[in-house]
C-alpha positions as CSV (number, residue, x, y, z in Angstrom):
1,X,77.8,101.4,81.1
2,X,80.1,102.7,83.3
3,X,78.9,104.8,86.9
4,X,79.8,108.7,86.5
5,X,82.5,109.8,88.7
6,X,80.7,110.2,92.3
7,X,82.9,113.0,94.1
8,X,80.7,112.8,97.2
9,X,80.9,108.9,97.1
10,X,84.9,108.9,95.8
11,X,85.4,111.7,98.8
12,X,83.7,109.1,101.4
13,X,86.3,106.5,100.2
14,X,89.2,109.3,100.6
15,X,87.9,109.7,104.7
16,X,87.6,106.0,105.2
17,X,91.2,105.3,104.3
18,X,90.0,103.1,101.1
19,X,92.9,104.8,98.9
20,X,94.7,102.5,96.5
21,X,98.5,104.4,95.7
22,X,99.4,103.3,92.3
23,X,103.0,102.7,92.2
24,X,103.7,105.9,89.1
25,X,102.0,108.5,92.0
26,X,104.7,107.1,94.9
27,X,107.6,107.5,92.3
28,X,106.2,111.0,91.2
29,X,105.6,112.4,94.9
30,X,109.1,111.5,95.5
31,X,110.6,112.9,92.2
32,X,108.3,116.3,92.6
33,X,108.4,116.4,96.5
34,X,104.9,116.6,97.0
35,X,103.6,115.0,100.5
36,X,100.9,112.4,100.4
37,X,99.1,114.7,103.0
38,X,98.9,117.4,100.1
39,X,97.5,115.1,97.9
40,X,94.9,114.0,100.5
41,X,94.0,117.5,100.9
42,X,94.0,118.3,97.6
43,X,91.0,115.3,97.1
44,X,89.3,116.0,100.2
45,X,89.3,120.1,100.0
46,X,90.1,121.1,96.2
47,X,87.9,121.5,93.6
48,X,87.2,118.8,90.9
49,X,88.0,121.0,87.5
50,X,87.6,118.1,85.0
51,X,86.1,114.5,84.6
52,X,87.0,112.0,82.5
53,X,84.1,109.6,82.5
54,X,84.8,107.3,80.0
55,X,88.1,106.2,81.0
56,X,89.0,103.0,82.2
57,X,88.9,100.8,84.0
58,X,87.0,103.5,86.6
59,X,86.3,107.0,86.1
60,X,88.6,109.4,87.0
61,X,88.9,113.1,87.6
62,X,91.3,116.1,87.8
63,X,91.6,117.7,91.2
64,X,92.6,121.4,92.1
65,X,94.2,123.1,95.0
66,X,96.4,126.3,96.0
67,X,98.6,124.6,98.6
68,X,100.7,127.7,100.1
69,X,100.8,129.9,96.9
70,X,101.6,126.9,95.1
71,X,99.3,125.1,92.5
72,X,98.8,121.3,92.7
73,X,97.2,119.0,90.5
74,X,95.5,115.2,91.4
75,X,94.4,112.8,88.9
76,X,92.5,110.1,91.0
77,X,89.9,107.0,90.1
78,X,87.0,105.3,91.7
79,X,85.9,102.3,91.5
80,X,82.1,102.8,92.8
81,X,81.6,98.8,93.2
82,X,84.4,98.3,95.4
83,X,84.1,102.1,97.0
84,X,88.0,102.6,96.4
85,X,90.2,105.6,95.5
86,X,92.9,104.8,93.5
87,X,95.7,108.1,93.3
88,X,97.2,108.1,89.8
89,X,99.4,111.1,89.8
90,X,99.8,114.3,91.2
91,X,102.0,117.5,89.6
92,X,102.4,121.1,89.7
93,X,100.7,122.6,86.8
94,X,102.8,124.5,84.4
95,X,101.8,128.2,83.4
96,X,103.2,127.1,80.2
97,X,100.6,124.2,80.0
98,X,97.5,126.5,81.8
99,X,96.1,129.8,82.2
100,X,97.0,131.9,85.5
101,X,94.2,130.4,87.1
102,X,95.6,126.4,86.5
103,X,92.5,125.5,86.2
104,X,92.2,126.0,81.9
105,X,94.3,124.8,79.6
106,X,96.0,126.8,77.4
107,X,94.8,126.7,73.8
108,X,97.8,126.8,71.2
């Protein structure tokens, strides 16, 4: 079985500049002109609002942060035996898609 997502541990990794940028997340800040700095603070600072602890190959997590009066949304992995960070994606949630807080999904 597979380690739960560590934030503490996955944070560590963040500070210590073991960060893997998959190639969709460098293609994605460009197209949605998000700075890789945001997305750092976003993991350091923001809040974790949802795990997903079965996928694979690591876990991975949803991350949250108001960035200027503007909402921004990390999906990031960690692979505990290897102690890296790996940034999938990061977006601007859509109050189509989430509540006013962008934190909860809408329920249809």
């Amino acid at each position: 079985m597979m380690p739960p997502f560590s934030e503490d541990a996955f944070r560590q990794a963040i500070q210590s500049s073991r960060i893997i940028w998959r190639k969709h997340v460098t293609i994605r800040l460009l197209e949605r002109n998000i700075a890789r700095q945001d997305v750092l603070r976003c993991l350091l600072e923001g809040e974790c609002i949802h795990s997903y602890p079965e996928d694979t190959p690591f876990p991975s997590a949803l991350f949250f942060i108001m960035m200027q009066e503007q909402p921004l949304h990390v999906v990031a992995a960690f692979d505990a035996a290897q102690e890296e960070a790996f940034i999938i994606t990061a977006y601007i949630p859509s109050s189509s898609i989430f509540e006013l807080d962008y934190k909860t999904r809408k329920t249809s």
